[in-house]
Wavefront OBJ file of the C-alpha trace (Angstrom):
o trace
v 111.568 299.783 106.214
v 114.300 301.478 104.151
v 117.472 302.344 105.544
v 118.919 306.066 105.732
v 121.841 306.689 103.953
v 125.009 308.519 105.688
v 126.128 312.067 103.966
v 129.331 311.060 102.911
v 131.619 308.106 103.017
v 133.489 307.064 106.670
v 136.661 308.579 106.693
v 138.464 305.852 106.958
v 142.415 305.984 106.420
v 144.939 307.878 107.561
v 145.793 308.267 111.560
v 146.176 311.796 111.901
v 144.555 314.164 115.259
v 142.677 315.574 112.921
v 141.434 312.411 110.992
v 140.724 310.774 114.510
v 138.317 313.258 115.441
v 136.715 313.487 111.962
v 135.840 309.579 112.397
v 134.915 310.039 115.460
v 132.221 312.837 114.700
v 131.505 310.755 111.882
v 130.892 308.072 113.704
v 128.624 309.911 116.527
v 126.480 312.032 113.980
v 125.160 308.724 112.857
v 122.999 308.310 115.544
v 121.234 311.818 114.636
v 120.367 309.541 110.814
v 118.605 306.951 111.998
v 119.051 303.480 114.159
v 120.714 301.698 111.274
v 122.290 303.529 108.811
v 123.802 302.581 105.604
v 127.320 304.112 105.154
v 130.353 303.376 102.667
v 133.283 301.908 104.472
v 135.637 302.181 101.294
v 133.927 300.612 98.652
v 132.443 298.353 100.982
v 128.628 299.171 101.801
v 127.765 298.639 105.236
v 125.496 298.939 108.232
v 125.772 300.932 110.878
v 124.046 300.125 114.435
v 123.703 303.402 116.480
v 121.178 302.193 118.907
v 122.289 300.285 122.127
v 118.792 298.194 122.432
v 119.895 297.248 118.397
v 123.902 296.436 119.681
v 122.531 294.164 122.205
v 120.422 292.151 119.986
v 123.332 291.895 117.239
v 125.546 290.178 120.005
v 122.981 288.882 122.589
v 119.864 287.956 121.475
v 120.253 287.427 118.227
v 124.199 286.740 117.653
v 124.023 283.295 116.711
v 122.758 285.039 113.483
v 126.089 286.853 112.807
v 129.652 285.812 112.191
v 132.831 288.168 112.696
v 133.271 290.812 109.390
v 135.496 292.218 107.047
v 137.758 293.476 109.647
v 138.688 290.212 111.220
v 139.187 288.519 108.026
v 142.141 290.586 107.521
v 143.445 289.015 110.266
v 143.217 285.509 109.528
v 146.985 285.409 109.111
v 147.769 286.208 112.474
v 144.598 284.544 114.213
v 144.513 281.491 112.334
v 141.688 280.024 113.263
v 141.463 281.079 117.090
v 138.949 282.402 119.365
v 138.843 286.010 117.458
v 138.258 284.268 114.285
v 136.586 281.064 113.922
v 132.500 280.902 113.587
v 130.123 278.725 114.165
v 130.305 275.303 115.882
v 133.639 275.148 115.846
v 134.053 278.480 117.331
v 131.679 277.098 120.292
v 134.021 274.189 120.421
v 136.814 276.092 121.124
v 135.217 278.453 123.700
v 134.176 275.757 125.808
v 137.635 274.150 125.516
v 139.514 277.493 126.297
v 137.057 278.555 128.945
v 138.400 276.581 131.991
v 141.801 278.354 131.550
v 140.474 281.592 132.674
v 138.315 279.584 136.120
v 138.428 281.671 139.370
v 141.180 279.503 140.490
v 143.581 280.015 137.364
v 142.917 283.597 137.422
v 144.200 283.592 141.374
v 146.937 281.977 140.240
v 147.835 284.696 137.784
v 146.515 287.428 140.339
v 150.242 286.629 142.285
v 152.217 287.261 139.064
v 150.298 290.072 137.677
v 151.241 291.713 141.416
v 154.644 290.555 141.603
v 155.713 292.014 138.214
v 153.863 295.227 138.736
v 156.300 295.284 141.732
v 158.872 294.509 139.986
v 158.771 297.515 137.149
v 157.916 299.888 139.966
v 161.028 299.081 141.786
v 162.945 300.071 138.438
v 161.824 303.523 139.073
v 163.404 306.709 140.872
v 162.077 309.575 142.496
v 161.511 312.198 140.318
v 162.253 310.151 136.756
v 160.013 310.663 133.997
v 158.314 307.420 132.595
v 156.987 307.217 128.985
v 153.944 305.521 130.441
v 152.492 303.906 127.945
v 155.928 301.982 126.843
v 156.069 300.646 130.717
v 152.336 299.361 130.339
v 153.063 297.657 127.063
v 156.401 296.020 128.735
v 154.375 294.748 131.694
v 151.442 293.462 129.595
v 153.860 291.511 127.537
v 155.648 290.087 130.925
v 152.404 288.954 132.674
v 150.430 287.915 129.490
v 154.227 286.138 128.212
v 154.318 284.707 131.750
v 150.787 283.455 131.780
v 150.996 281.874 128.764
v 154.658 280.305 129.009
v 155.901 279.554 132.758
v 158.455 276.769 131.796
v 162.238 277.721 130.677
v 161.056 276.742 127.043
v 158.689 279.943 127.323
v 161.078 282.117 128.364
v 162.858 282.407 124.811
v 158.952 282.890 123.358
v 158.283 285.625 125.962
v 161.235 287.396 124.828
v 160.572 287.267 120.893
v 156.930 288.656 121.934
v 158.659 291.615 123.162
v 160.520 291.828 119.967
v 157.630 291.370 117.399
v 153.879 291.790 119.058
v 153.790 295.425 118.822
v 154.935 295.230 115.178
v 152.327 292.780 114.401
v 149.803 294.934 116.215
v 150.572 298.358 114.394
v 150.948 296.876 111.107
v 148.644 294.272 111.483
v 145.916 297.576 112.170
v 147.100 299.332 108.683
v 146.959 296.148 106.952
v 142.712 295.768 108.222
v 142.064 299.488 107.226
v 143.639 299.004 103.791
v 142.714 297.977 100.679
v 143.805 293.839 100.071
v 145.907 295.050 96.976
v 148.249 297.199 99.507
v 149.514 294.143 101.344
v 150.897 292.331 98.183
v 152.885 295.311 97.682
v 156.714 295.055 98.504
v 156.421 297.433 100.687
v 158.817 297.819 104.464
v 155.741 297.799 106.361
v 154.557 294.790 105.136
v 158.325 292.863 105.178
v 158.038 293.954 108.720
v 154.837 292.051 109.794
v 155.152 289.050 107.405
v 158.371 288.603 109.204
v 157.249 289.540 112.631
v 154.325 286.664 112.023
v 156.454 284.034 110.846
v 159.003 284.420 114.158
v 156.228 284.397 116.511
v 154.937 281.412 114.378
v 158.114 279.378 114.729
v 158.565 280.381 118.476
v 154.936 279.183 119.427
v 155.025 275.870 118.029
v 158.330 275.014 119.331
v 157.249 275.807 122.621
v 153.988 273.815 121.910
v 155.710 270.441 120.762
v 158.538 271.010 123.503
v 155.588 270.897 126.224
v 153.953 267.614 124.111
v 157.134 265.838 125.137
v 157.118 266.769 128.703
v 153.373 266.410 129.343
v 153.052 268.108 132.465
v 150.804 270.619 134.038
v 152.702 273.855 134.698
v 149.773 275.941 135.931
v 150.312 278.004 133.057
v 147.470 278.929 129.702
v 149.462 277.054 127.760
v 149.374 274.026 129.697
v 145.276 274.542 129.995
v 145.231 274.863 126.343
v 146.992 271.274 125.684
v 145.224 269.475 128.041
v 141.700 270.752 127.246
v 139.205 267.960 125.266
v 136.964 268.224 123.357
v 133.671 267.304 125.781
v 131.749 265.388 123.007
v 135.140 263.516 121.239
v 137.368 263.827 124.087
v 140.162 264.788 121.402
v 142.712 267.913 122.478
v 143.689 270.675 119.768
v 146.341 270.253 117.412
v 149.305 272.137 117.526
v 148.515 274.534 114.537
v 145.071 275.159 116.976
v 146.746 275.576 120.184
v 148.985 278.189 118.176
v 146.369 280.030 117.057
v 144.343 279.858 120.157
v 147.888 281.300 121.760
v 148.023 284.355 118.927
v 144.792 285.231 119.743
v 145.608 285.467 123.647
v 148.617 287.258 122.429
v 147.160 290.066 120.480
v 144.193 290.422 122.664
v 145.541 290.287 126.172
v 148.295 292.846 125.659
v 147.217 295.479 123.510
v 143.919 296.228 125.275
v 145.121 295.952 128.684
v 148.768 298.126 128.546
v 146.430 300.681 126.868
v 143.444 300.541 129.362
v 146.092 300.870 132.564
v 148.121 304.285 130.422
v 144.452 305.986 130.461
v 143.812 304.679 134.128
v 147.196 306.419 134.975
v 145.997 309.275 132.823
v 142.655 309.882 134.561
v 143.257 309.408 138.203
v 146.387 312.360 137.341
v 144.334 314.300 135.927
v 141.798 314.317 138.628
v 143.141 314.911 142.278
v 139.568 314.162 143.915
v 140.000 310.750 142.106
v 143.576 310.290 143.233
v 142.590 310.921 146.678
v 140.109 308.225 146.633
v 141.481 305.683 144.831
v 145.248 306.132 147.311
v 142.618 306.171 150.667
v 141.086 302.624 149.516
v 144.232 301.339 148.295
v 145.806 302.244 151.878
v 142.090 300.549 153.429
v 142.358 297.914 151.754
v 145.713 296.533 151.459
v 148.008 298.254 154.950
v 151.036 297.883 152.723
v 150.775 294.498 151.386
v 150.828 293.343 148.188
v 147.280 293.135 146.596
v 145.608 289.313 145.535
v 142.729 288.244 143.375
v 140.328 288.707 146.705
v 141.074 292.296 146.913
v 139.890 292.974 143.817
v 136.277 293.061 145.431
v 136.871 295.000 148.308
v 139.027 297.604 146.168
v 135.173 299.233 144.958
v 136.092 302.859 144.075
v 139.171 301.694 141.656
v 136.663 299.677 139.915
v 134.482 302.268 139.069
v 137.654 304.417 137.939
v 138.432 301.262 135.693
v 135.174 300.747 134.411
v 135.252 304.218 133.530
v 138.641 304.264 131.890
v 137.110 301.178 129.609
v 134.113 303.385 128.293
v 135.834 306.727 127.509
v 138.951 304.443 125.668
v 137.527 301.561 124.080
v 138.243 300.750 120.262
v 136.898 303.084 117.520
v 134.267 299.806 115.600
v 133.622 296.346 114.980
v 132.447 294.373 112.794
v 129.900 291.431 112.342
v 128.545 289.724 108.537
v 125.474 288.176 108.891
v 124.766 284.517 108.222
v 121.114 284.848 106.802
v 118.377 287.834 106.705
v 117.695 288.824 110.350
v 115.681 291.436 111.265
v 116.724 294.297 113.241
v 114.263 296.444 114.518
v 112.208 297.958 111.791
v 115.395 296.898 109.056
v 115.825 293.364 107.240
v 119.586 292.916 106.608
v 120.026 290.300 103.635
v 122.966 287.739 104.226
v 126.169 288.495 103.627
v 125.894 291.861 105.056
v 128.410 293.829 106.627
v 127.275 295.438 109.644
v 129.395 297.454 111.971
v 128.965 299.100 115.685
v 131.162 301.750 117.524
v 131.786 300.992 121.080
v 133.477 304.165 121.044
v 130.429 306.192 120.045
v 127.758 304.156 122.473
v 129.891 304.617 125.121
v 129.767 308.510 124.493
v 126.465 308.837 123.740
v 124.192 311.310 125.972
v 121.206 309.358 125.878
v 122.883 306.543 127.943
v 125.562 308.825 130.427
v 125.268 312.080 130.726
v 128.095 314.147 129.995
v 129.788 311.434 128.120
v 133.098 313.404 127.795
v 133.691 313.848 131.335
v 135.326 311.511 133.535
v 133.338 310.423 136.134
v 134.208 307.400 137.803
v 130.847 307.783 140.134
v 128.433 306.955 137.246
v 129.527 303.203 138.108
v 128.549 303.150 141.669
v 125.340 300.799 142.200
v 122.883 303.090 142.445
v 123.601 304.632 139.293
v 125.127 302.032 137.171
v 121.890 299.762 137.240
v 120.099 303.101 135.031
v 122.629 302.383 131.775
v 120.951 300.624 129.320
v 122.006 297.067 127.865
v 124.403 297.409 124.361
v 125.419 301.020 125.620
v 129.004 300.117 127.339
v 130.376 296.582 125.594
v 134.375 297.362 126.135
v 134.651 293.345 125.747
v 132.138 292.663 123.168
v 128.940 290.653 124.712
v 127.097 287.500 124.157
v 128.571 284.297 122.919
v 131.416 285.933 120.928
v 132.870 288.649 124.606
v 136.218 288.344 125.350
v 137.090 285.003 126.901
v 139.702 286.428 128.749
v 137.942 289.488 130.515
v 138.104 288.560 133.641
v 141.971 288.144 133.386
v 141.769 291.741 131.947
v 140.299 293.444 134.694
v 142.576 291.944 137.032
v 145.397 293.011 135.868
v 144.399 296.441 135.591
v 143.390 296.688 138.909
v 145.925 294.993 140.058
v 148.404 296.607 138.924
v 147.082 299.786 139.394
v 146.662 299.162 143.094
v 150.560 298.231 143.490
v 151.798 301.895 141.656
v 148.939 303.571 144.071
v 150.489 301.859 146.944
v 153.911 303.290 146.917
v 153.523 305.875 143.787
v 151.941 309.168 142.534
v 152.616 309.731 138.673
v 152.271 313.651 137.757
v 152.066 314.512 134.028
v 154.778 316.827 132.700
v 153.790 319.913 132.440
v 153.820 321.485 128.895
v 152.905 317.837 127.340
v 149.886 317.436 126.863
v 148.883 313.897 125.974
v 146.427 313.152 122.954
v 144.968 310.493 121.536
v 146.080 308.627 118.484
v 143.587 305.882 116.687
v 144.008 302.990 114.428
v 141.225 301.137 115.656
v 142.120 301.389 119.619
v 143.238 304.829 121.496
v 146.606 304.790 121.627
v 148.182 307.811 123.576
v 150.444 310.009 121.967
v 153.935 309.898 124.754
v 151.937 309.831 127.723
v 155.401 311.232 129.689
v 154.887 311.631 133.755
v 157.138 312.036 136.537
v 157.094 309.289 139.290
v 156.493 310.823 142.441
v 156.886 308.650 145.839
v 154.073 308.905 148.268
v 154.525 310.362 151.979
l 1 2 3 4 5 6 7 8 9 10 11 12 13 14 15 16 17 18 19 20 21 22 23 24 25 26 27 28 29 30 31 32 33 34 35 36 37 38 39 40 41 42 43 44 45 46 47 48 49 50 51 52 53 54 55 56 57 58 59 60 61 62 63 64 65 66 67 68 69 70 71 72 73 74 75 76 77 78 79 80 81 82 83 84 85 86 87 88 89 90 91 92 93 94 95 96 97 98 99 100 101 102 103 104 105 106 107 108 109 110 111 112 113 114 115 116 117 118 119 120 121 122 123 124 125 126 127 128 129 130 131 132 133 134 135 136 137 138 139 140 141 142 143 144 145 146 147 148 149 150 151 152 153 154 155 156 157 158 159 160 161 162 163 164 165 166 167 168 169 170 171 172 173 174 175 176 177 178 179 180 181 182 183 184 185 186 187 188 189 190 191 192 193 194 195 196 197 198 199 200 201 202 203 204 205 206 207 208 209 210 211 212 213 214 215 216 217 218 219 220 221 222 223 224 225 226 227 228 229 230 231 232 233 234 235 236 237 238 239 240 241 242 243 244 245 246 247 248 249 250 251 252 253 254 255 256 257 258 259 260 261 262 263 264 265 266 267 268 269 270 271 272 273 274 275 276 277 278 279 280 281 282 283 284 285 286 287 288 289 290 291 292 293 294 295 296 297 298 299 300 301 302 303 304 305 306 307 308 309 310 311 312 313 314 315 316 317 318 319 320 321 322 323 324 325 326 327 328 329 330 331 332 333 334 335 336 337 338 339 340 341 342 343 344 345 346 347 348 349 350 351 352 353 354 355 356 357 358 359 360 361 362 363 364 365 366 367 368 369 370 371 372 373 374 375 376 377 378 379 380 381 382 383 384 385 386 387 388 389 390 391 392 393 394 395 396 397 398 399 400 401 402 403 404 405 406 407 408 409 410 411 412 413 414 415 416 417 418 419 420 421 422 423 424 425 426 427 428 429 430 431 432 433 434 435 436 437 438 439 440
């Protein structure tokens, strides 16, 4: 079966409003062309998967087929050969030595300092200050990610050159993937900026890692899971160059996604009074003034459904997968080597699988309704062998930490800002300012 061509060429560059929303209607028209569609990302040709059914046999059913693309090869300098990365059998090698530091029991472990430093910004704040959100979600993602990763004194000089370079290797690390490979050998400040940012976090890292070789102790802590793990087949642990890249990876995906997620959560339940009442009524139920734990998380239902629906109407713009030999999709045949790319963004907005995608409704994720949304329609961690390892960790820090602000806080947007949304490949708000509010 041929494959319909797209009219016109992905807008790709530039991160304007206005170029957001003409990728993003790019993006969603594609579903009107066909179920796989053949568009031009650059020069690059490309296939685009519009159909949910189609996105869940790319990383389900059929995603021992496919590698990670073009995107994440830009990368490589900052993943190394991590999680994110890596392909194959050595990338199921790693997963199965990485998994155990994310069991139930590590992640209750984390649960305590995910609550305590949520506490601790919110004590920082006055009655009737105005926050730049988004900068205090970043600051505590980098605190309970830095803290989860690094719990010795050793860590606590890595934590703090995180703070200084992660967000530098995120933004520029974003313009270098959307750009042509010619642009990054150019002697240019953006570039100076992340080559150095890399190199720092480099150095940091792997003293921390041969530091904690010398002590050889179990500090509860990721990085501790990460040196002791084994291989279950060789019984050999990582190398240092392997734990650092396993750490980047942690790095780059456990802050970004989750400071951003818990801005929009803050967003939303503003925005929505009925939702505010809710969520502060089962926060109240649930936790009678204590500080929240890992068990809540269960019991804390409505705020789940507010987070769940935070992660569909904010997820990242694509990804990308290359396949590793002709597998057929549907009615299509894609040869090897091909490039094929999906939009969370636009599955999770599409009106065959949620009605009235653009509104937020935390309610479409209450049992009764959840169970009707098909499979490949809302992947905000990816699916299959290749979802986020450290999902679980995600979630509870969102919820988390949005239970401790709706304990003891109310944040009201300022009025005469509107917030919008700014894309590289995630949403990143444009000063999300609000005013922090005590509760009665």
């Amino acid at each position: 079966m041929s494959v319909p061509v797209a009219p016109g060429r992905l807008p790709l560059f530039g991160h304007t409003m206005r170029m957001a929303r003409q990728r993003h209607a790019f993006t969603a028209s594609l579903r009107n062309c066909g179920d796989i569609v053949r568009i031009d990302l650059g020069t690059m040709r490309t296939y685009f998967v519009t159909n949910p059914r189609l996105v869940d046999e790319l990383l389900v059913k059929k995603g021992s087929s496919f590698r990670k693309g073009a995107l994440f090869d830009k990368f490589q300098p900052v993943f190394g050969n991590g999680l994110a990365t890596s392909n194959g059998s050595f990338h199921r090698r790693q997963r199965r030595m990485v998994r155990p530091a994310f069991h139930t029991e590590r992640i209750a472990l984390y649960a305590q300092a995910m609550a305590r430093a949520a506490a601790d910004l919110t004590a920082t704040w006055r009655p009737g200050q105005v926050r730049v959100v988004e900068e205090d979600t970043q600051a505590l993602a980098v605190t309970i990610v830095g803290e989860a990763l690094f719990s010795t004194r050793m860590g606590d000089d890595a934590i703090e050159e995180v703070r200084r370079s992660i967000f530098t290797v995120l933004k520029q690390g974003m313009v270098r993937a959307l750009s042509p490979s010619f642009v990054e050998k150019l002697p240019l400040r953006g570039n100076r900026e992340f080559d150095g940012a890399v190199d720092r976090l480099r150095s940091i890292v792997l003293d921390v890692v041969r530091g904690w070789r010398e002590e050889g102790v179990d500090r509860g802590d990721l990085l501790s899971m990460l040196l002791m793990a084994q291989d279950e087949d060789t019984g050999e642990p990582m190398s240092d160059e392997q734990v650092h890249d396993e750490v980047m990876t942690l790095l780059i995906g456990g802050i970004e996604t989750t400071a951003l997620a818990l801005a929009w959560t803050f967003h939303e339940i503003a925005r929505h009074p009925e939702v505010e009442r809710r969520v502060h009524a089962e926060v109240d139920e649930v936790l009678g003034g204590r500080a929240p734990t890992l068990a809540d998380i269960g019991k804390l239902v409505y705020l789940d459904q507010v987070v769940d629906e935070v992660l569909r109407m904010y997820p990242v713009w694509f990804l990308m997968r290359r396949t590793l030999r002709p597998v057929e999709l549907g009615d299509v045949v894609l040869p090897e080597g091909a490039e094929v790319i999906f939009s969370p963004h636009a599955l999770h907005h599409d009106p065959t699988s949620f009605e009235e995608p653009h509104r937020f409704d935390p309610d479409r994720w209450s049992p009764e309704r959840a169970g009707t949304i098909p499979k490949g329609a809302f992947v905000p961690f990816g699916a299959g062998s290749r979802q986020c390892v450290g999902n679980l960790f995600a979630r509870a820090e969102i919820i988390l930490t949005a239970a401790t602000v709706a304990a003891r806080w109310r944040l009201v947007p300022v009025p005469g800002r509107p917030v919008r949304v700014k894309f590289t490949t995630a949403a990143y708000p444009s000063r999300m300012l609000m005013t922090a509010v005590p509760r009665e």
